[in-house]
C-alpha positions as CSV (number, residue, x, y, z in Angstrom):
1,X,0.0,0.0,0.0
2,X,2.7,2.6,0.8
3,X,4.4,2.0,-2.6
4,X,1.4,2.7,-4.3
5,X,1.3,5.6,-2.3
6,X,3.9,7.1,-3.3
7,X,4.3,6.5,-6.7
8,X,4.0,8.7,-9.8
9,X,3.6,7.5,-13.0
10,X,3.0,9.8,-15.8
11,X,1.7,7.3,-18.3
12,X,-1.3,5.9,-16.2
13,X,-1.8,9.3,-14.6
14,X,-1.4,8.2,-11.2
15,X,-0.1,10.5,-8.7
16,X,0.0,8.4,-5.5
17,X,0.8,11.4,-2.8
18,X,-1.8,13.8,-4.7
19,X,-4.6,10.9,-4.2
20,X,-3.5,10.2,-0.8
21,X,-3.8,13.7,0.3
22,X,-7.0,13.9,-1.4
23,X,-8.7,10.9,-0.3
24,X,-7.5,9.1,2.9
25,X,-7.9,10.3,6.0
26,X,-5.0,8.9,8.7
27,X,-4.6,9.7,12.2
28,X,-1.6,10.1,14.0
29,X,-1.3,6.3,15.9
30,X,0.7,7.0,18.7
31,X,-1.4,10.0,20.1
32,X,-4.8,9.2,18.8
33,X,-4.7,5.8,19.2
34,X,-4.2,5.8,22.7
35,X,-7.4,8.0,23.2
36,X,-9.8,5.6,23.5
37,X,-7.5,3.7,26.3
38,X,-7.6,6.8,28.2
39,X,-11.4,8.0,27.5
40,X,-12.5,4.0,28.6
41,X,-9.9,3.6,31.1
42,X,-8.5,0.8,29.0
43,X,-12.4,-1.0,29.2
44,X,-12.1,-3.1,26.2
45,X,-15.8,-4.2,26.4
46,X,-16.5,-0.7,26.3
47,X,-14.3,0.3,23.6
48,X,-16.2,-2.5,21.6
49,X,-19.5,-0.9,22.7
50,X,-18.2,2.5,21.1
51,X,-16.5,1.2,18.3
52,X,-19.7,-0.8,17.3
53,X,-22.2,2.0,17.5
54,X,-24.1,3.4,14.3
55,X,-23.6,7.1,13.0
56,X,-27.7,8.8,14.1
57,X,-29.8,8.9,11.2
58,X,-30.5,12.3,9.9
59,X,-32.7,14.2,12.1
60,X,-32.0,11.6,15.0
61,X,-31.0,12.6,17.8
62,X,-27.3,11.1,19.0
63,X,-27.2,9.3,22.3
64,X,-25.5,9.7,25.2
65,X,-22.8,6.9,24.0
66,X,-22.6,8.0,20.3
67,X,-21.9,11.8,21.8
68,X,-18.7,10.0,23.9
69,X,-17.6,7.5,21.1
């Protein structure tokens, strides 16, 4: 995947870093990742729980646990 990332190649018109800064979102592992360890105090059911919940439906209203997640 990271090749492909970063390649260039004139003749297919692929520009790896220009689609990659376009389309993919990435967070920064070693600080974001953590967050959920510290917002759960390293719960692991609970981090399922979170990770697990649906997006509200337009006009719903977001729960208590999608507002946290």
């Amino acid at each position: 995947m990271s090749m492909v990332m970063g390649l260039i190649c004139e003749e297919d018109n692929w520009d790896g870093p220009k689609y990659v800064a376009e389309h993919v979102y990435a967070i920064e592992f070693m600080v974001d990742a953590q967050l959920i360890n510290e917002m759960t105090a390293w719960n692991r059911p609970r981090q399922f729980e979170f990770m697990s919940l649906a997006l509200p439906k337009h006009g719903e209203a977001e729960s208590e646990d999608q507002r946290q997640a």
